[in-house]
Short mmCIF file of the C-alpha atoms (twelve columns), coordinates in Angstrom:
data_MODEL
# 
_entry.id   MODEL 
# 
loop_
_atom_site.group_PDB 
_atom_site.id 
_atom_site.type_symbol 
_atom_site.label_atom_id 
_atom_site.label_alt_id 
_atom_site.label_comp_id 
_atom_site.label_asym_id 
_atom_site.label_seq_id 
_atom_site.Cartn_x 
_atom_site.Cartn_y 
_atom_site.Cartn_z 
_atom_site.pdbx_PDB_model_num 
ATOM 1   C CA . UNK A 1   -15.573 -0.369  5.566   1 
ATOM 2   C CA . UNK A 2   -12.563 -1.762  8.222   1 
ATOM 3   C CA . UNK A 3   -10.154 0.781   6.474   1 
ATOM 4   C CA . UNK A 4   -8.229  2.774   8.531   1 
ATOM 5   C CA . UNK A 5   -7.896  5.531   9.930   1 
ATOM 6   C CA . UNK A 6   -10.670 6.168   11.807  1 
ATOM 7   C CA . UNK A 7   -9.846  9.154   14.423  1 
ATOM 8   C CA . UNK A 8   -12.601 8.975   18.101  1 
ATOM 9   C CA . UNK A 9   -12.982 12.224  19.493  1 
ATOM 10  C CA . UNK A 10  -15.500 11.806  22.300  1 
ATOM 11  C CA . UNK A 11  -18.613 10.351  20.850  1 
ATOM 12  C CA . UNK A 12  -17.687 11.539  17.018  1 
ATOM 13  C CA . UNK A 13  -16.129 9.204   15.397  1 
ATOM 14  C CA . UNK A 14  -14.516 10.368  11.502  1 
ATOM 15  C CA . UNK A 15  -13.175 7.731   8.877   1 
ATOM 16  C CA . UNK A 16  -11.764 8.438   6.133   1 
ATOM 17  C CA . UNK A 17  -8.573  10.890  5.101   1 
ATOM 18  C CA . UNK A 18  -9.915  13.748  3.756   1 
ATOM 19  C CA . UNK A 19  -12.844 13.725  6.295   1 
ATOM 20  C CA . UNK A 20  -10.004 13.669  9.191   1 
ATOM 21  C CA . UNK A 21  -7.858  16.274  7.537   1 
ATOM 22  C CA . UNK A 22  -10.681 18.738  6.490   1 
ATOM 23  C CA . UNK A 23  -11.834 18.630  9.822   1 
ATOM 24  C CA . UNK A 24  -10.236 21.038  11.193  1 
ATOM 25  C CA . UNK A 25  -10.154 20.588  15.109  1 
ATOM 26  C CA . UNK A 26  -6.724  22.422  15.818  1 
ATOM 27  C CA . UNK A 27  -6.841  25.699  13.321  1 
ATOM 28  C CA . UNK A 28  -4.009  26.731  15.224  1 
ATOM 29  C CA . UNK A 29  -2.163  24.285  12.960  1 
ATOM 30  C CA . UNK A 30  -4.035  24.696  9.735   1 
ATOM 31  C CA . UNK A 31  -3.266  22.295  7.165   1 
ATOM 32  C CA . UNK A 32  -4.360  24.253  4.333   1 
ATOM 33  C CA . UNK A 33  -3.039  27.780  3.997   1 
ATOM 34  C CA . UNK A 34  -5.057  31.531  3.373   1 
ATOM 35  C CA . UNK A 35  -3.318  31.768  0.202   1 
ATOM 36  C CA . UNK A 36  -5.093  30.580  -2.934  1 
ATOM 37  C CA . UNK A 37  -2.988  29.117  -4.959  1 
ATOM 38  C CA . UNK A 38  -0.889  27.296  -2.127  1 
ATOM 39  C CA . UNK A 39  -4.450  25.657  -0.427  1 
ATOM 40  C CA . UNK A 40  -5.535  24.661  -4.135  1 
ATOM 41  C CA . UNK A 41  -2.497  22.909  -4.323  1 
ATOM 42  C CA . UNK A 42  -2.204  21.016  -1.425  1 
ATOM 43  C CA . UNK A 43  -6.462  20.213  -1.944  1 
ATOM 44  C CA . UNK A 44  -4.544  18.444  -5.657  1 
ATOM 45  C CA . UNK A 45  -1.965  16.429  -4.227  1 
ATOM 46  C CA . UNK A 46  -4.440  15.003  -1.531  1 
ATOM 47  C CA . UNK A 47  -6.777  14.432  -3.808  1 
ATOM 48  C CA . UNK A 48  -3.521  12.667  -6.365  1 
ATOM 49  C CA . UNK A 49  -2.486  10.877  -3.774  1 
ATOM 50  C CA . UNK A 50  -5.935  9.571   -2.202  1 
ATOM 51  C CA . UNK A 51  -7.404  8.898   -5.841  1 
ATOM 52  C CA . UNK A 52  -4.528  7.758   -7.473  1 
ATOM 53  C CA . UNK A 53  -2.478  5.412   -5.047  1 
ATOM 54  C CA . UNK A 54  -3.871  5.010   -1.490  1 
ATOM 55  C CA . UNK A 55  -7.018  2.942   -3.756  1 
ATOM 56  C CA . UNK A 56  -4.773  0.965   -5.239  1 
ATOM 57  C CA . UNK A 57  -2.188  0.469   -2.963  1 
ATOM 58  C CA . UNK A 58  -4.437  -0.633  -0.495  1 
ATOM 59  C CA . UNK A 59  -4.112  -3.718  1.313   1 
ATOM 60  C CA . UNK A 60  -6.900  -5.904  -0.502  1 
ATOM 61  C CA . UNK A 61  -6.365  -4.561  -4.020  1 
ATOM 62  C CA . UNK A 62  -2.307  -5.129  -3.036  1 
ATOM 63  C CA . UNK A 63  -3.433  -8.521  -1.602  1 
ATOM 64  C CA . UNK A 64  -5.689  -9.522  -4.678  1 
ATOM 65  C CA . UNK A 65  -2.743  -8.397  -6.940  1 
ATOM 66  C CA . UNK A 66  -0.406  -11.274 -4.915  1 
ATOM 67  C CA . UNK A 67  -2.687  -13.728 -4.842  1 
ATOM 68  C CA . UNK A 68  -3.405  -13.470 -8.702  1 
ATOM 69  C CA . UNK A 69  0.327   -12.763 -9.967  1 
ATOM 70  C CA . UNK A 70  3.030   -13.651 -6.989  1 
ATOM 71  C CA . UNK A 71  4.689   -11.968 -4.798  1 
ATOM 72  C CA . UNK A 72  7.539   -10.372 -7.005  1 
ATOM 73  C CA . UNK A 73  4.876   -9.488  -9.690  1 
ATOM 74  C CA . UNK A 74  3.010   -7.429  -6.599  1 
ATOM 75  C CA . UNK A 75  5.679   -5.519  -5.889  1 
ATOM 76  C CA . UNK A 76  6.446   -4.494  -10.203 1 
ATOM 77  C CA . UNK A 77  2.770   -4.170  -10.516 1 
ATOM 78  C CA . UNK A 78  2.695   -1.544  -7.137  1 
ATOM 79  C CA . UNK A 79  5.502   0.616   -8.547  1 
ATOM 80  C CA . UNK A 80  4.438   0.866   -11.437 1 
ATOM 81  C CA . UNK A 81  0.909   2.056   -10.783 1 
ATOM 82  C CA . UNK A 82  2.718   4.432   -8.056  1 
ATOM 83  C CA . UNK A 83  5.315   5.585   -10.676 1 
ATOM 84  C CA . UNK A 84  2.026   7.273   -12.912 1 
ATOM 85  C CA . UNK A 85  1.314   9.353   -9.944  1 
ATOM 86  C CA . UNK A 86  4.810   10.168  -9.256  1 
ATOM 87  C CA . UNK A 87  5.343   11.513  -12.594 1 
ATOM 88  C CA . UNK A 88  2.489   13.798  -12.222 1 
ATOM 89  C CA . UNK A 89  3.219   14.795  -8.544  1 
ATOM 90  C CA . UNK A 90  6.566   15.700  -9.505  1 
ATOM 91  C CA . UNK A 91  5.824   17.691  -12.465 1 
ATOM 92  C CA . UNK A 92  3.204   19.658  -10.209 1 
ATOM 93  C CA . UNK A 93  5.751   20.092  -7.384  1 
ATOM 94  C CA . UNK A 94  8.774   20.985  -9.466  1 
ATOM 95  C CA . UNK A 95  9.163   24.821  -9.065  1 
ATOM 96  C CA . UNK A 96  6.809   25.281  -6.188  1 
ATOM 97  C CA . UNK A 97  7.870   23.038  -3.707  1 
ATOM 98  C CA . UNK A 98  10.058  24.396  -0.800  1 
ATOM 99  C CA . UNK A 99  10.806  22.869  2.494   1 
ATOM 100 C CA . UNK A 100 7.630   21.123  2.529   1 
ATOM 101 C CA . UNK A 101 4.900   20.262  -0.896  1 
ATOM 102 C CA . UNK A 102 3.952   23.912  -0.920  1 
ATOM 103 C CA . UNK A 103 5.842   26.245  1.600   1 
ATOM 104 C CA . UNK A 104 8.203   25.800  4.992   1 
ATOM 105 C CA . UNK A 105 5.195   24.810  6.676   1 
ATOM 106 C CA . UNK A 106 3.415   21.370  6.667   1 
ATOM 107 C CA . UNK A 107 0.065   21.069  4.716   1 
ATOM 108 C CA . UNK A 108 -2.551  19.489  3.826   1 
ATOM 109 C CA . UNK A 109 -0.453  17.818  0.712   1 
ATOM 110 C CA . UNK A 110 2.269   16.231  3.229   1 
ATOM 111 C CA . UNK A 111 -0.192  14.557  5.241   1 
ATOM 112 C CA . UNK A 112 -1.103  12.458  2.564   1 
ATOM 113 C CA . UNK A 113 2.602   12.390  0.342   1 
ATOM 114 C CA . UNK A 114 4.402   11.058  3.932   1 
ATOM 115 C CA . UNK A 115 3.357   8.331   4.280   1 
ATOM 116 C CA . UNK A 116 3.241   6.827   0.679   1 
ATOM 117 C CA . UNK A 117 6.794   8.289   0.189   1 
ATOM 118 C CA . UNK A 118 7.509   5.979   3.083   1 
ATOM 119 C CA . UNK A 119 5.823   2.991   1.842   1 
ATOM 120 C CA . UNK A 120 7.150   2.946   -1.915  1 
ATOM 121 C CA . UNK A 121 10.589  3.988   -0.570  1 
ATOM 122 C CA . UNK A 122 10.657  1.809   2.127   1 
ATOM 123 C CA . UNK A 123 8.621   -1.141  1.702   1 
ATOM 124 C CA . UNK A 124 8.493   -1.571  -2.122  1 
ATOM 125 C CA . UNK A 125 12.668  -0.481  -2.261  1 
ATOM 126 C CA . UNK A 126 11.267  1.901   -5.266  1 
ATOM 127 C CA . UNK A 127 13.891  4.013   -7.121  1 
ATOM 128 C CA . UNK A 128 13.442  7.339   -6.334  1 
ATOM 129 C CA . UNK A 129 15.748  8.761   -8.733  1 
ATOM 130 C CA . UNK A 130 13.342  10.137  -11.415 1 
ATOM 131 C CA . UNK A 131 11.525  11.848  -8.581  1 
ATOM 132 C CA . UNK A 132 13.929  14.401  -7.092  1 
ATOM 133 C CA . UNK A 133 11.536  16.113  -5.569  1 
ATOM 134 C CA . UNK A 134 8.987   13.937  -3.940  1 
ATOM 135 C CA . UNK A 135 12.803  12.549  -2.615  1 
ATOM 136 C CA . UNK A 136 13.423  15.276  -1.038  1 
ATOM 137 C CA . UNK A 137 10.493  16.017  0.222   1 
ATOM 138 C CA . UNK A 138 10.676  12.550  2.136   1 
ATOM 139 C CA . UNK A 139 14.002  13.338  3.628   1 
ATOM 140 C CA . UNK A 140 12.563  16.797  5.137   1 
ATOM 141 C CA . UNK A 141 9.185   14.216  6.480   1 
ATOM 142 C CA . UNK A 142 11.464  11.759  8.049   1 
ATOM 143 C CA . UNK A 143 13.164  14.512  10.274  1 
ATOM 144 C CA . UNK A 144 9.328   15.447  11.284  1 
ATOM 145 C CA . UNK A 145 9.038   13.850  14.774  1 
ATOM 146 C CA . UNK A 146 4.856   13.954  14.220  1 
ATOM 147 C CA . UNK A 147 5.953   12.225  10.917  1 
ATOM 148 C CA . UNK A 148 8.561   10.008  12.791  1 
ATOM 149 C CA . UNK A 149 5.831   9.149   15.656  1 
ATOM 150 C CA . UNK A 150 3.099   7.840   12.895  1 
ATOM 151 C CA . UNK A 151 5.489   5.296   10.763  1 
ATOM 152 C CA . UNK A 152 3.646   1.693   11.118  1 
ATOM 153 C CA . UNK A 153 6.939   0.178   12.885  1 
ATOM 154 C CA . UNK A 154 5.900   2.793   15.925  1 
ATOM 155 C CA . UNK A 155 2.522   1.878   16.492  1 
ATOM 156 C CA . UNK A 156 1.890   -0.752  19.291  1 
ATOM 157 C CA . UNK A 157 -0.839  -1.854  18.126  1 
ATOM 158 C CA . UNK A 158 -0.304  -2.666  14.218  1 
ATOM 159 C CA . UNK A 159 0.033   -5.929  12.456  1 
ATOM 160 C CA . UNK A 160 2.726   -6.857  10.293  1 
ATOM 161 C CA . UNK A 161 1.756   -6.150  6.650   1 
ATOM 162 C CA . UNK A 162 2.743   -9.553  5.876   1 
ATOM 163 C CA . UNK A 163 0.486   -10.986 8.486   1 
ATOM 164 C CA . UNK A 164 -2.284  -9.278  7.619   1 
ATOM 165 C CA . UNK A 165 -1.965  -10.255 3.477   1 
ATOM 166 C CA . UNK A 166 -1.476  -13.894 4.982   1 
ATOM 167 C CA . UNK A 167 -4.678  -13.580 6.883   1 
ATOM 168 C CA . UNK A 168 -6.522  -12.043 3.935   1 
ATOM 169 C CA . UNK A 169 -5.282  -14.672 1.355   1 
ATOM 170 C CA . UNK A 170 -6.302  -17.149 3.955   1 
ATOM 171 C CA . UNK A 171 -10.108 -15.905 4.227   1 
# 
């Protein structure tokens, strides 16, 4: 599909998010818990977040979206699809969230809130203020060196964002 990521572990090769995640290699550092109710929780806000804004969010629906309405309308038309999710997220976190989505350790959840907190708060500018909870939650991931490590400005290897819509648009 050319969507990332795509994690090589000797002659296995997994793409996709959930596949990676779910897979389980280090259960030293399990990223869904024994408890119940916690690892049913983080299984919903993975599956929020990877049905309801990594699709759409993605860089040829986000580069269709430009090419279609402008830039600035992009950017409205992003935040507001992100701001339907956000409003569910944090009506499902409110209450149970701790340090973390769903306890002082990191799950399954925060894999896959990180970095869209990052990209709405960062790329888009989006006002966080009716979401104090998913903001606070992307405080405690930015202090996260594993989270800190895996932010697109820190990989080598990673084309500007507005290169690659350029390039799309182009083709």
């Amino acid at each position: 599909m050319k969507f990332v990521p795509a994690l090589v572990d000797g002659d296995t090769v997994i793409a996709d998010s959930f596949a990676i995640a779910l897979a389980n290699k280090y259960p030293q550092n399990p990223l869904l818990p024994r408890d119940l109710k916690k690892k049913a929780l983080n299984i919903q806000i993975a599956s929020i977040v990877s049905s309801g804004i990594q699709p759409l969010l993605n860089l040829v629906v986000v580069s269709y979206v430009e090419e279609k309405l402008g830039s600035k309308e992009k950017d409205a038309w992003s935040i507001d699809q992100t701001n339907r999710v956000f409003t569910a997220l944090e009506k499902l976190l409110k209450g149970c969230a701790r340090k973390y989505a769903t306890g002082d350790e990191i799950g399954l959840g925060d894999v896959f809130l990180a970095p869209q907190l990052y990209y709405v708060i960062n790329k888009l500018q989006m006002d966080m203020s009716n979401y104090p909870t998913l903001a606070r939650l992307h405080a405690a991931y930015e202090e996260v060196p594993a989270f800190q490590a895996a932010v697109p400005e820190n990989q080598p290897d990673a084309p500007s964002i507005t290169m690659l819509i350029s390039q799309k648009i182009k083709s």
